[in-house]
Backbone as CSV, one residue per row, in Angstrom:
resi,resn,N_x,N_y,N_z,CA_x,CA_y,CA_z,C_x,C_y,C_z
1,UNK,-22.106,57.773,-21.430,-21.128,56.720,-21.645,-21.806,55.525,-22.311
2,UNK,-21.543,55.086,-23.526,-21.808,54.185,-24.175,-21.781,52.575,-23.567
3,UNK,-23.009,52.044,-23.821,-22.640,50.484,-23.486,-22.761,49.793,-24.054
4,UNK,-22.492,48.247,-24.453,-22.843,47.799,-24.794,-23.152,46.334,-23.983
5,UNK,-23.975,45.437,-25.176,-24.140,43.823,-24.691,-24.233,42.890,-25.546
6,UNK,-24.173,41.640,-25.121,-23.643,40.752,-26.096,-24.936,39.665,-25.591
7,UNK,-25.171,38.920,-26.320,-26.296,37.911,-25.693,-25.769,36.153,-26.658
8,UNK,-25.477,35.439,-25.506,-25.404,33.952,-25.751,-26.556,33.072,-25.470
9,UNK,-26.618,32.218,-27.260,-28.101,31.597,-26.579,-27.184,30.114,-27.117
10,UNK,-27.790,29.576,-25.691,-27.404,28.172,-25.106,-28.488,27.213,-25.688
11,UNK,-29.301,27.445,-26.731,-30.265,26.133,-27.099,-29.096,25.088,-27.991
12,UNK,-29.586,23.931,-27.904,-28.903,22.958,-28.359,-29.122,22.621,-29.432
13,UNK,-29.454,23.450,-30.501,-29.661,23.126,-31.861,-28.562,24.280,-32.561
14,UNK,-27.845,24.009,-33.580,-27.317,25.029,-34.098,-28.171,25.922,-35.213
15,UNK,-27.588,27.212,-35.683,-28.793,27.884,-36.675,-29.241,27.247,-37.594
16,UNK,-30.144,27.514,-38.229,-31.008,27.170,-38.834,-32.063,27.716,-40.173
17,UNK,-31.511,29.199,-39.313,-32.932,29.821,-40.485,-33.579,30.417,-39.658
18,UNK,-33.967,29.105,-38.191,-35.353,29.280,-37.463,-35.212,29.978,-36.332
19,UNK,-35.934,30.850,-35.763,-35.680,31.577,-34.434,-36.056,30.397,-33.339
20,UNK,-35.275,30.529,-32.172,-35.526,29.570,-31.562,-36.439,30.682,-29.926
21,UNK,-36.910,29.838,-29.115,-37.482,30.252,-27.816,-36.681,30.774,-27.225
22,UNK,-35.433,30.570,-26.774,-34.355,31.221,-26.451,-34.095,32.689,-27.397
23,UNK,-33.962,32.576,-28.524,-33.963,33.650,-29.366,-35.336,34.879,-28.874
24,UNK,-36.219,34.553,-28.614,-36.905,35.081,-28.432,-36.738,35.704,-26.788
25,UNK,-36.737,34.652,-25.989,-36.480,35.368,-24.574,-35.541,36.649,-24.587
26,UNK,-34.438,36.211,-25.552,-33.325,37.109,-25.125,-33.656,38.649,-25.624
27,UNK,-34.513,38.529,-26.775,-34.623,39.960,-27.490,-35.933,40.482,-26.738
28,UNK,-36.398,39.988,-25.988,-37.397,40.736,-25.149,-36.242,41.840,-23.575
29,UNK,-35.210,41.184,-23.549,-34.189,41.710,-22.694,-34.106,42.751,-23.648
30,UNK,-33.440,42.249,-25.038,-32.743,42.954,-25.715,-33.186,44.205,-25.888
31,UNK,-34.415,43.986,-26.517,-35.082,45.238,-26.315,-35.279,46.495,-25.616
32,UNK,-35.604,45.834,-24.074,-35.081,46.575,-23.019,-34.220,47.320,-22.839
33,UNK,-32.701,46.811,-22.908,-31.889,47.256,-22.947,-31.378,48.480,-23.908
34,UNK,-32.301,48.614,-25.291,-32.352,49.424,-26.355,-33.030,50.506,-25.002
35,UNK,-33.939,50.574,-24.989,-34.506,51.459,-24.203,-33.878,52.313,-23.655
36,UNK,-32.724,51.974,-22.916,-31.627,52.252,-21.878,-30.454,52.664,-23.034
37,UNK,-30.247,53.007,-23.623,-29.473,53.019,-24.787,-28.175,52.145,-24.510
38,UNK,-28.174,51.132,-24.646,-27.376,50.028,-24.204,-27.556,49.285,-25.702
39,UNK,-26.352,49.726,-26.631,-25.981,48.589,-28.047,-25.882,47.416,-28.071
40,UNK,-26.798,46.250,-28.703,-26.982,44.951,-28.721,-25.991,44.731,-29.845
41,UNK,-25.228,44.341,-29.527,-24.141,44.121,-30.927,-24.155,42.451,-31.731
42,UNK,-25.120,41.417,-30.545,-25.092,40.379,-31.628,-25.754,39.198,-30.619
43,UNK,-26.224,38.154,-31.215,-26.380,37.351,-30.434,-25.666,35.906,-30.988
44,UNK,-24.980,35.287,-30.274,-24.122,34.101,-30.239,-24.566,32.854,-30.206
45,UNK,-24.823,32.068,-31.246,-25.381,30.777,-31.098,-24.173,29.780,-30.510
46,UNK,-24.044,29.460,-29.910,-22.767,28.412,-29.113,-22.649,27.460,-29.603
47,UNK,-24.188,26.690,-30.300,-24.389,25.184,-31.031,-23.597,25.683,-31.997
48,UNK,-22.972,27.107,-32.747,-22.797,26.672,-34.091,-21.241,26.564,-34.311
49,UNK,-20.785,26.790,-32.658,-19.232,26.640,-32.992,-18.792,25.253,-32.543
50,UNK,-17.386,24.949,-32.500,-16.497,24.180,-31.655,-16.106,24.523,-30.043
51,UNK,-17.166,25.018,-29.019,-16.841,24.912,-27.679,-16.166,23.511,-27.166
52,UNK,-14.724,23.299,-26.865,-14.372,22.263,-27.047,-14.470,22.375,-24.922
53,UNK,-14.535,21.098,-24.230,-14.690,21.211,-22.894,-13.501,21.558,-22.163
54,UNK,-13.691,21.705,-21.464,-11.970,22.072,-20.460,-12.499,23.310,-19.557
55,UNK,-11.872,23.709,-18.916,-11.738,24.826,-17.870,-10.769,25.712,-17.771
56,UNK,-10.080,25.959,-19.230,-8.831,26.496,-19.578,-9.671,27.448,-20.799
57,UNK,-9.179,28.901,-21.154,-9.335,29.502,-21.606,-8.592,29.324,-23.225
58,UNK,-8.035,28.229,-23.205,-7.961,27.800,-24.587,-7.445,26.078,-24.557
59,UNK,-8.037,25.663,-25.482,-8.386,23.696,-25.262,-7.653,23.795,-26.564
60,UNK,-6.853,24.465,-26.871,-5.948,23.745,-28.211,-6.232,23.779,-29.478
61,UNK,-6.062,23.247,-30.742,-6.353,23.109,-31.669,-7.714,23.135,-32.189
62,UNK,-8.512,24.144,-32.877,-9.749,23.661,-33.161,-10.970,24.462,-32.195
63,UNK,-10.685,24.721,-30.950,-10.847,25.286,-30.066,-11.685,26.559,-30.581
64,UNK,-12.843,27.490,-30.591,-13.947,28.266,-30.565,-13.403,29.268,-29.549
65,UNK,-13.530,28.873,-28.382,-13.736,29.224,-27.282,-13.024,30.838,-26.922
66,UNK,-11.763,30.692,-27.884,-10.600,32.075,-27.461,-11.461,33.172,-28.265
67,UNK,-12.105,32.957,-29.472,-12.192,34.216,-29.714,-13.546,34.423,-29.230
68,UNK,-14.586,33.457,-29.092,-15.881,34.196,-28.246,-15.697,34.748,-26.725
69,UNK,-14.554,34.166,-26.517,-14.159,34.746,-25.071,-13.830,36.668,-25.194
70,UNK,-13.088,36.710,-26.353,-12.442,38.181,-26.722,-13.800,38.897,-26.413
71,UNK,-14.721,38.481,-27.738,-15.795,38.806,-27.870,-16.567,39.202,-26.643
72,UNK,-17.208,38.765,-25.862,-17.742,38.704,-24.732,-16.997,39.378,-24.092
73,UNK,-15.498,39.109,-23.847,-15.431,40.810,-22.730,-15.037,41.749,-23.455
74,UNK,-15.671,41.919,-23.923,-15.358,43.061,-24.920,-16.865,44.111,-24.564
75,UNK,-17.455,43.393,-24.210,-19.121,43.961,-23.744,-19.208,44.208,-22.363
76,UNK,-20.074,44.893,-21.533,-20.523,45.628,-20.360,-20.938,44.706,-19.918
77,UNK,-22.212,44.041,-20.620,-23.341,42.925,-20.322,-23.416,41.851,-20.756
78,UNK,-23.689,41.188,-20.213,-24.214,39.654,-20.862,-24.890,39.091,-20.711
79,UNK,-25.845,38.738,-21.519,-27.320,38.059,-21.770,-26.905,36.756,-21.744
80,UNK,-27.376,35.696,-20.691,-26.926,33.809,-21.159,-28.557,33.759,-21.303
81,UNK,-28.500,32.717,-22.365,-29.830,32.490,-22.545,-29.865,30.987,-23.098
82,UNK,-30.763,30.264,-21.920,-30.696,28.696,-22.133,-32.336,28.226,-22.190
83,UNK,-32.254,27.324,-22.910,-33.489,26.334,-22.586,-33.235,25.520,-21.148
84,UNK,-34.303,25.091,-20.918,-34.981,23.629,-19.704,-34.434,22.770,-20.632
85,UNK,-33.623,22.032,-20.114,-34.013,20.867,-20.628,-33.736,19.789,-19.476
86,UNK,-34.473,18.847,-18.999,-34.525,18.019,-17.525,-34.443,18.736,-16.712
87,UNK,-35.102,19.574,-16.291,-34.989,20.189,-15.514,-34.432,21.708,-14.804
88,UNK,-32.855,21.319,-15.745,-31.595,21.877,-15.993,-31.578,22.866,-16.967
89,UNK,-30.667,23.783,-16.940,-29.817,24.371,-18.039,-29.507,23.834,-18.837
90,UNK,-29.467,24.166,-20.080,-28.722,23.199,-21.262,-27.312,22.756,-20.982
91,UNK,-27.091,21.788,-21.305,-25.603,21.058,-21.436,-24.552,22.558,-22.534
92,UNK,-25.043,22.913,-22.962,-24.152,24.336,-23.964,-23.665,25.127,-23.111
93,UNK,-25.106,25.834,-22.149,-24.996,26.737,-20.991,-24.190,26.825,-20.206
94,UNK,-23.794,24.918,-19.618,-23.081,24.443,-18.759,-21.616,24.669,-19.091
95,UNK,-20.963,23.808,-20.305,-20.353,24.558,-20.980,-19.333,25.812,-20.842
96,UNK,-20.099,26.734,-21.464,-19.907,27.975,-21.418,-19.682,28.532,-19.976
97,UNK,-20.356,27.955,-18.695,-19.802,28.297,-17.631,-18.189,27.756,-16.721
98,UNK,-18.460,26.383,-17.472,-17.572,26.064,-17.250,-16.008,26.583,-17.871
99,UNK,-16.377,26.857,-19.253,-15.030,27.572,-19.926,-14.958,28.841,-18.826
100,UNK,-15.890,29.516,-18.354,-15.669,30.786,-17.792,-14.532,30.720,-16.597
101,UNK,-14.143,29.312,-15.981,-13.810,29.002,-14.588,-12.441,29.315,-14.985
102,UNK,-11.886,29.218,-16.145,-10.335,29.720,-16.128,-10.173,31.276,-15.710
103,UNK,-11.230,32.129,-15.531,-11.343,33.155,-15.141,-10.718,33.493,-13.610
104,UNK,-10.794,32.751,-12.738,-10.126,32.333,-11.641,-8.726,32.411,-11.595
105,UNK,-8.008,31.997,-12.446,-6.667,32.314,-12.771,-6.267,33.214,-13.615
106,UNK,-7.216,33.988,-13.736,-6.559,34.929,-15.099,-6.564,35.947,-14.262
107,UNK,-6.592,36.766,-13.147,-6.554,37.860,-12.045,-5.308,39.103,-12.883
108,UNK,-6.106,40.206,-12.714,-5.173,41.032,-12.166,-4.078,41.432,-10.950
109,UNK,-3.025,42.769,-10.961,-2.050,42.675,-9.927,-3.321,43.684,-8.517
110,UNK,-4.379,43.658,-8.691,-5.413,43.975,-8.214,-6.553,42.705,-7.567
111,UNK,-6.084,41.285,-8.290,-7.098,40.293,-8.278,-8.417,40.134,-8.848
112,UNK,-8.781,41.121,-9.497,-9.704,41.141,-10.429,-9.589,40.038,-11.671
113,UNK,-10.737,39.733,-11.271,-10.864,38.310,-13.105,-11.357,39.178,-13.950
114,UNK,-10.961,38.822,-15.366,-11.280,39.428,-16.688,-13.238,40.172,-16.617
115,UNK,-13.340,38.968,-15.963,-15.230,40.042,-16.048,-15.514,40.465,-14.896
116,UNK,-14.279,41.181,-13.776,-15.096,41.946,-12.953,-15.677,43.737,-13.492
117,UNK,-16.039,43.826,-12.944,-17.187,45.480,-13.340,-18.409,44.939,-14.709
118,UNK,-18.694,43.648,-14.958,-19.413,43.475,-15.736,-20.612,42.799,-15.406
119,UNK,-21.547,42.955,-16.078,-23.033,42.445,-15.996,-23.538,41.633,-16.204
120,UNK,-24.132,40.334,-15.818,-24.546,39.301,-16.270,-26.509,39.064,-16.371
121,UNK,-27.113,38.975,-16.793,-28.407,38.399,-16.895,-28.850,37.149,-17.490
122,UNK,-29.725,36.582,-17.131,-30.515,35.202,-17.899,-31.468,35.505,-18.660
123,UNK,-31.576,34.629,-19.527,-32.919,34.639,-19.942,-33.435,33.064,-20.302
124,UNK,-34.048,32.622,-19.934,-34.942,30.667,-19.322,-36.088,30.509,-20.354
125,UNK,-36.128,29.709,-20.499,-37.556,29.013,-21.400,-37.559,27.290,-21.413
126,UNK,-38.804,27.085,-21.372,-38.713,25.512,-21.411,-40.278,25.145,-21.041
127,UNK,-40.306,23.959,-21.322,-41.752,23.243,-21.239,-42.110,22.508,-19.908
128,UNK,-40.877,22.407,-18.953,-40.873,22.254,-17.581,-40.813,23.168,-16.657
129,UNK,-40.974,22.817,-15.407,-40.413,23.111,-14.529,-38.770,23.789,-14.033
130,UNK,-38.176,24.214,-13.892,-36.774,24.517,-13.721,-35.985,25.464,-13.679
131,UNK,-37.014,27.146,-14.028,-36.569,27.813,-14.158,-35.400,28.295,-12.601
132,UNK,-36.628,28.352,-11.629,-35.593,28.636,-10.147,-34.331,28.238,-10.185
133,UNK,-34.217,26.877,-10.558,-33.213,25.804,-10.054,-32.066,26.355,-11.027
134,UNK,-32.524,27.046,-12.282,-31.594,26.872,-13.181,-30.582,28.349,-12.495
135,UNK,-31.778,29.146,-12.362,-31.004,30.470,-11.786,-30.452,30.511,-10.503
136,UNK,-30.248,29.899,-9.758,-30.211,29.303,-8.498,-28.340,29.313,-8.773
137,UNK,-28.270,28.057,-9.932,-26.795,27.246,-10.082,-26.423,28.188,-11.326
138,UNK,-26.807,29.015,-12.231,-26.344,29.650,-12.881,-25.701,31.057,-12.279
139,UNK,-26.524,31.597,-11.503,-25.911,32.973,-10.958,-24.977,32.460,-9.652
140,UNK,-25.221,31.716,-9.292,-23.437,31.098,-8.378,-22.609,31.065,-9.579
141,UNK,-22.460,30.282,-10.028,-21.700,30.177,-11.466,-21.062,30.931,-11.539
142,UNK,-21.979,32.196,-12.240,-21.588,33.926,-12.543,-20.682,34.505,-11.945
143,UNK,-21.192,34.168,-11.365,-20.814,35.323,-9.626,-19.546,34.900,-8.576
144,UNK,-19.066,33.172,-8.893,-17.982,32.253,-8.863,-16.869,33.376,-10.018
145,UNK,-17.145,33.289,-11.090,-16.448,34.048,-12.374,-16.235,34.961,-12.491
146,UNK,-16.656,36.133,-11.431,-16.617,37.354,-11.614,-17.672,38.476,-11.734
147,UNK,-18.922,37.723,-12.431,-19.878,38.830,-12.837,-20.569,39.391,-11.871
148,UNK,-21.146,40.808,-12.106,-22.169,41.084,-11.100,-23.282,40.621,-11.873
149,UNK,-24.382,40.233,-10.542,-26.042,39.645,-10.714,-26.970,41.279,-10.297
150,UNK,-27.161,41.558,-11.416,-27.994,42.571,-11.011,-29.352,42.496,-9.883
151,UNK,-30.121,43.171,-9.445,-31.552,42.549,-9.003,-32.638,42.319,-9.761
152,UNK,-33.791,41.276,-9.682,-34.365,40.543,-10.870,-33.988,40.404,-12.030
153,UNK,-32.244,39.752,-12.222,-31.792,39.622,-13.138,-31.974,38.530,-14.244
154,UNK,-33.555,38.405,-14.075,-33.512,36.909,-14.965,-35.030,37.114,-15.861
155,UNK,-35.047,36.889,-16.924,-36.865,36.264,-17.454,-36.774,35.288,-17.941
156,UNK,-38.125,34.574,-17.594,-38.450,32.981,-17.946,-39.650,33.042,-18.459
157,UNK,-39.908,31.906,-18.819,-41.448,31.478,-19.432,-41.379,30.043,-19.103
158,UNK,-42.217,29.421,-18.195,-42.284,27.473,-18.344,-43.655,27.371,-18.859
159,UNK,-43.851,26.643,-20.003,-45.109,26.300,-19.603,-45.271,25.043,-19.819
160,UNK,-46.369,24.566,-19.489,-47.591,23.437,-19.066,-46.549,22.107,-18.603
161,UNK,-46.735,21.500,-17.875,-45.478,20.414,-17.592,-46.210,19.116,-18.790
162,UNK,-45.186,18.684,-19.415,-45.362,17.902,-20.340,-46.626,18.518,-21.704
163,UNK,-46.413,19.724,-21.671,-46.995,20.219,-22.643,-46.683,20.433,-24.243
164,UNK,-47.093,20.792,-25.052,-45.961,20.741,-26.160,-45.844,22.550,-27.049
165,UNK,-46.600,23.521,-26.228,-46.175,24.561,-26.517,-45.093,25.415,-26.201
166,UNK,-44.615,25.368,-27.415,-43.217,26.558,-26.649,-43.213,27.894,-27.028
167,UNK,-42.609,28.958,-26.231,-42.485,30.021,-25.876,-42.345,30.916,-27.586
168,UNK,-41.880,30.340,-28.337,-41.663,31.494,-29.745,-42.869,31.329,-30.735
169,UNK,-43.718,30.253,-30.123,-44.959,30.069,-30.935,-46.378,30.812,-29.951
170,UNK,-45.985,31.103,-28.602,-47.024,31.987,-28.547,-47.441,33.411,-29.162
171,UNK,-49.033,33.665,-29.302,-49.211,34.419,-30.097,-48.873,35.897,-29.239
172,UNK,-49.041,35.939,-28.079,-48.046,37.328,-27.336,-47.825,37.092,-25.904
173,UNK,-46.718,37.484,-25.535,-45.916,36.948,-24.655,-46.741,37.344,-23.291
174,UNK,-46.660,37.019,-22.016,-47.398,37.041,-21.251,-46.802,38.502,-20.607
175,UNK,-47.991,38.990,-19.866,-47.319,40.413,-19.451,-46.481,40.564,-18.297
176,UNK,-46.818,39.532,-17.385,-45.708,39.325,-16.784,-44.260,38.754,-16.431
177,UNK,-44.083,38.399,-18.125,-42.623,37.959,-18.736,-42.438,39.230,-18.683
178,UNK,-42.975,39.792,-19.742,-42.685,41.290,-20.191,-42.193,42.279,-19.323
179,UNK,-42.343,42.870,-18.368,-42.284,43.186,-16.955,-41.019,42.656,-16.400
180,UNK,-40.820,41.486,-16.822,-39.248,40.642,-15.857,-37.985,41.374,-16.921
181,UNK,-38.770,41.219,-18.070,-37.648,41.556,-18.985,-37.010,42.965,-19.025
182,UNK,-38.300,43.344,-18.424,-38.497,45.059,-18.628,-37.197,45.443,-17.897
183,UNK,-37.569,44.617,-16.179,-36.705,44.929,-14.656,-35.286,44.671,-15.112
184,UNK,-35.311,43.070,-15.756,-33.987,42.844,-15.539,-32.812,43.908,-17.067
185,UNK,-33.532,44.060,-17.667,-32.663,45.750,-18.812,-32.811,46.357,-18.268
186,UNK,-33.506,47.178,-17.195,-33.185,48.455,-16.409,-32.212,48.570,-15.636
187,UNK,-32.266,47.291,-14.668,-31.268,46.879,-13.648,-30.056,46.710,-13.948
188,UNK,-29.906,45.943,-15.361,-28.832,45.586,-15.779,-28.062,46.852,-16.441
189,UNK,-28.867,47.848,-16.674,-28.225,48.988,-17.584,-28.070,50.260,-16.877
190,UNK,-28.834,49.792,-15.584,-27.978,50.629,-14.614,-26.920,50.620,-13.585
191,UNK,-26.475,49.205,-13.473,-26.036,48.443,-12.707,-24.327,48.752,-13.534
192,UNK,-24.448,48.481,-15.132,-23.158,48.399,-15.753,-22.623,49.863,-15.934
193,UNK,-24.044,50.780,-16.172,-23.426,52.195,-15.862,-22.428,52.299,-14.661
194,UNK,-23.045,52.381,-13.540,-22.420,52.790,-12.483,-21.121,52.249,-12.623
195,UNK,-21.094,50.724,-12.837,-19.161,49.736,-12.777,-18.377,50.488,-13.709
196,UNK,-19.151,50.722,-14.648,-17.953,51.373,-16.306,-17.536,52.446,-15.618
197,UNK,-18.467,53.012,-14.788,-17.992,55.189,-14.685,-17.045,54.657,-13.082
198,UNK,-16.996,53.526,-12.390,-16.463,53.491,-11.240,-16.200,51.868,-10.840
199,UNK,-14.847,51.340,-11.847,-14.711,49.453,-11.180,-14.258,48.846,-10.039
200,UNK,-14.382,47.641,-9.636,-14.194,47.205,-8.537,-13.062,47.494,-8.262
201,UNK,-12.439,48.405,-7.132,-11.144,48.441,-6.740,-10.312,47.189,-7.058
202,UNK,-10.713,46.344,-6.240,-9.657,44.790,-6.288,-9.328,45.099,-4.986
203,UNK,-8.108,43.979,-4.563,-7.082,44.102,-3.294,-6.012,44.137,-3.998
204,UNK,-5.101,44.551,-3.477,-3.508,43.968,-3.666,-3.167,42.883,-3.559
205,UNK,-2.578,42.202,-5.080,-2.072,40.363,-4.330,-0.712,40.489,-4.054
C-alpha cells in the first residue's frame, strides 16, 4: 500500500534559491522515509505564501491556507519542520498549528477530525537551546488536531548557545542526528502503514 508525505518547513524566510537548515533537517527524515518506500511529494515553504491568522479553515479573501490544507491531507505523513528561534518554534510553525485548530470542528458522523489515521513528525534546528520545549508544545498541538505522534518522532540539531554555526553549513551531520532521523522514518512509516490498512474507528456523535 502506497504512502505518501508531505513536509512543511516553518523557517521564516521565504525561498530564495538557498537551502535553508530546516531544509536540510527535513530531507534527512525525508530520506528515511524513501527507505520505507514512503513518496516525498514536496516540501512547503509557508514564508512563501499568504497564511493569513485565524483558527478557521478559511480567513477569506487572499487566504493560502485552503489549498495547503487540501494539500496536506491529502498525505499519510507530515513532516513540520521549524527553526529555534527564542527559544520557541517559529512564529510560521505556530501559525500553521494554529490554522490546524479548525480541525476540531470539522468532525465526522464518527467524530473523527480531517487528520485522524495520519502521521505527524518534527524536524528542529537552531543555534539555541529549545529543542525539548519546542516538541513538548508542538506534539500537544498535533495531537490536540488529530494527528498521531509516532515514537521518537522528532530530529534536532542545537548547537553552541550563542554560536553562529548553523546546521546546513556543517560539513556532515552528526551521527546521532542521523539515527533520530533514521527512528523517527521508520516509526513514522510504520505507524501510517498500520492507520491506512486499519483507521481510527471514531464514536458515534
Amino acid at each position: 500500500m502506497a504512502l505518501k508525505a508531505i513536509a512543511l518547513n516553518c523557517t521564516l524566510k521565504p525561498s530564495g534559491g538557498k537551502t535553508s537548515s530546516t531544509d536540510r533537517m527535513i530531507d534527512l527524515i525525508a530520506d528515511g522515509l524513501c527507505e520505507h518506500n514512503v513518496k516525498i511529494t514536496k516540501t512547503i515553504r509557508i514564508a512563501d505564501f499568504n497564511v493569513k491568522p485565524g483558527v478557521t479553515s478559511d480567513e477569506g479573501e487572499g487566504d493560502d491556507w485552503p489549498e495547503l490544507r487540501k494539500q496536506i491531507l491529502d498525505h499519510d505523513i507530515l513532516i513540520l519542520g521549524t527553526p529555534v528561534w527564542l527559544g520557541q518554534m517559529s512564529s510560521v510553525a505556530k501559525r500553521v498549528l494554529e490554522r490546524m485548530d479548525a480541525f476540531l470542528g470539522e468532525t465526522d458522523d464518527q467524530g473523527r477530525m480531517p487528520s485522524f489515521s495520519k502521521v505527524a513528525v518534527l524536524a528542529v534546528v537552531g543555534n539555541e537551546d529549545g529543542a525539548h520545549s519546542i516538541c513538548a508544545s508542538a506534539f500537544q498541538a498535533l495531537n490536540d488536531t488529530g494527528w498521531t505522534i509516532p515514537a521518537s518522532a522528532v530530529a534536532y540539531w542545537v548547537g553552541e548557545a550563542m554560536g553562529s554555526t548553523d546546521f546546513v553549513d556543517l560539513e556532515d551531520v552528526p551521527e546521532n542526528v542521523s539515527q533520530a532521523a533514521v527512528m523517527a522514518a521508520s516509526n513514522a512509516a510504520h505507524l501510517a502503514g498500520l492507520l491506512k490498512q486499519d483507521a481510527y474507528p471514531g464514536s458515534p456523535q
